[in-house]
N, C-alpha and C positions, 0 to 999 in steps of 0.2 A: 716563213712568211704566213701570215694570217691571214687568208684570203675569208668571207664571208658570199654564202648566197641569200643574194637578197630578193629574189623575185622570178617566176618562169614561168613559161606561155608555149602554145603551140603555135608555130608559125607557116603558114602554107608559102612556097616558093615556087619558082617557073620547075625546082627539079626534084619538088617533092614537099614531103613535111617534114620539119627540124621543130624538136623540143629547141627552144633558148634559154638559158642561163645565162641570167645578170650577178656577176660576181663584184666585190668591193675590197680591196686590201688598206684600204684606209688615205690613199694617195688617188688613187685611177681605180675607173671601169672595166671591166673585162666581160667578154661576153662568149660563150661555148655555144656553139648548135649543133644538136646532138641528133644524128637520125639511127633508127634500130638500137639494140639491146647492145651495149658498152665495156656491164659493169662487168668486171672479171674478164673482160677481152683481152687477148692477145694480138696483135698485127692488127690494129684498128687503124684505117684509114685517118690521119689527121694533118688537118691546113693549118700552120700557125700564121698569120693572116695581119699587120700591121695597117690601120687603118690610113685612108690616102683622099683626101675633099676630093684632090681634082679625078679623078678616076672613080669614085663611087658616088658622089653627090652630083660635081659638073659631068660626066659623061667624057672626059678628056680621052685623046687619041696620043698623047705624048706620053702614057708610061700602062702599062700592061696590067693594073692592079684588078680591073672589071675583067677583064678575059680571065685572069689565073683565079679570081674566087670560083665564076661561071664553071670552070675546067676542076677546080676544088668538090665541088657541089655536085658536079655530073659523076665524076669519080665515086662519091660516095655513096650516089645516087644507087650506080649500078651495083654496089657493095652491098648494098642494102644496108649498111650502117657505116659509122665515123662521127669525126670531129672535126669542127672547126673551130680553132679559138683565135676571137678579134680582140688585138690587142690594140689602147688606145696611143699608136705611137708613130704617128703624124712623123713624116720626114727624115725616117729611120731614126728615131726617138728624139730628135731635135727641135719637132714641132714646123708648122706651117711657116714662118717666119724665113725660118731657113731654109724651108724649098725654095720660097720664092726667091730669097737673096743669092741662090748656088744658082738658078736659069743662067745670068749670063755667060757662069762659065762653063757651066753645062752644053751651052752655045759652041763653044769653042773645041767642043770634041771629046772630052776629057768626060770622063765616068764620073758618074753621080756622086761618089763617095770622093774624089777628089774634088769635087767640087763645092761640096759640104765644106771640106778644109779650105779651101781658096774663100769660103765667104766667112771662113772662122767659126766654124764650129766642126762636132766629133765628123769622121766620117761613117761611123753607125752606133748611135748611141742606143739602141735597142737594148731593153733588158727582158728576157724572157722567163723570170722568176716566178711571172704569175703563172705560168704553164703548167708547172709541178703540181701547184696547189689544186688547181682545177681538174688536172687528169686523176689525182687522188682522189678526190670529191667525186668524179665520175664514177670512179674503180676501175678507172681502165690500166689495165699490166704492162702493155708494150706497144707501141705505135709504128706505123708504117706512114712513116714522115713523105706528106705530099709537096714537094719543094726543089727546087735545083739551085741552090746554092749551099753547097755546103757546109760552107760555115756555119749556118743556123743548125744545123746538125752536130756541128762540132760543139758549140756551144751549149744548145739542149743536154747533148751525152753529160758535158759538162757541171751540168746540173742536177744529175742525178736519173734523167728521165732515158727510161730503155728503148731504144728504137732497131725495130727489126728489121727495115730494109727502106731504104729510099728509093723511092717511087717521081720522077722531073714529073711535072704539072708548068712548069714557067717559076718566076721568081724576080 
């Protein structure tokens, strides 16, 4: 995958300062924020972060995605370095459409990822391909994945990327 950097800034946040990295693979945005020295790291704190309106734009109390960046953030804070990388992928890559259309079954008790199928679509269409590209780009060697669900871990390994030990932040 060709990912491209197109642009960076320094960004001051409630938990510190993060360089950001605007990345491009030709389709979607991608975006790294990097606090302390990366390149050549081994066991680098890293959040891979799916981005979500109603949790980071509306301020929503119905899905956890503001608490686990916050929890992302502090984590690395106290590390004195890591990554986060936001990937543009709305509704576990399904897009906004279908969050809204899975609520009412979401309603009904049944997990989010079933409920993605019951309104017809994937139950996680996430692809985490831009991750590679990016960690490469950084020089970072191994990551200590901030995340509890597994899966995305099995997936990442899947992809090539080394991760040394997972670290639950939420998910």
């Amino acid at each position: 995958m060709t990912m491209i950097r197109l642009a960076e800034r320094e960004l001051n946040t409630r938990y510190g300062r993060f360089n950001e990295y605007l990345y491009y693979d030709g389709q979607a945005e991608s975006i790294a924020l990097v606090m302390g020295d990366v390149r050549d790291g081994s066991d680098i704190p890293c959040r891979i972060h799916s981005a979500c309106i109603g949790g980071h734009v509306f301020n929503s109390v119905e899905c956890e995605c503001a608490a686990e960046m916050a929890a992302a953030q502090r984590v690395i804070r106290d590390a004195g370095r890591g990554v986060i990388i936001y990937l543009d992928q709305e509704g576990k890559g399904n897009g906004h459409l279908a969050l809204v259309k899975s609520i009412p079954f979401k309603l009904e008790g049944i997990s989010q990822a079933e409920a993605y199928e019951k309104a017809g679509y994937s139950a996680d269409a996430r692809s985490y391909r831009p991750v590679g590209a990016i960690l490469s780009d950084l020089g970072v060697i191994s990551i200590e994945l901030l995340t509890e669900n597994a899966a995305k871990a099995d997936d990442l390994r899947g992809i090539g990327i080394t991760i040394s030990n997972v670290k639950p932040v939420g998910d």
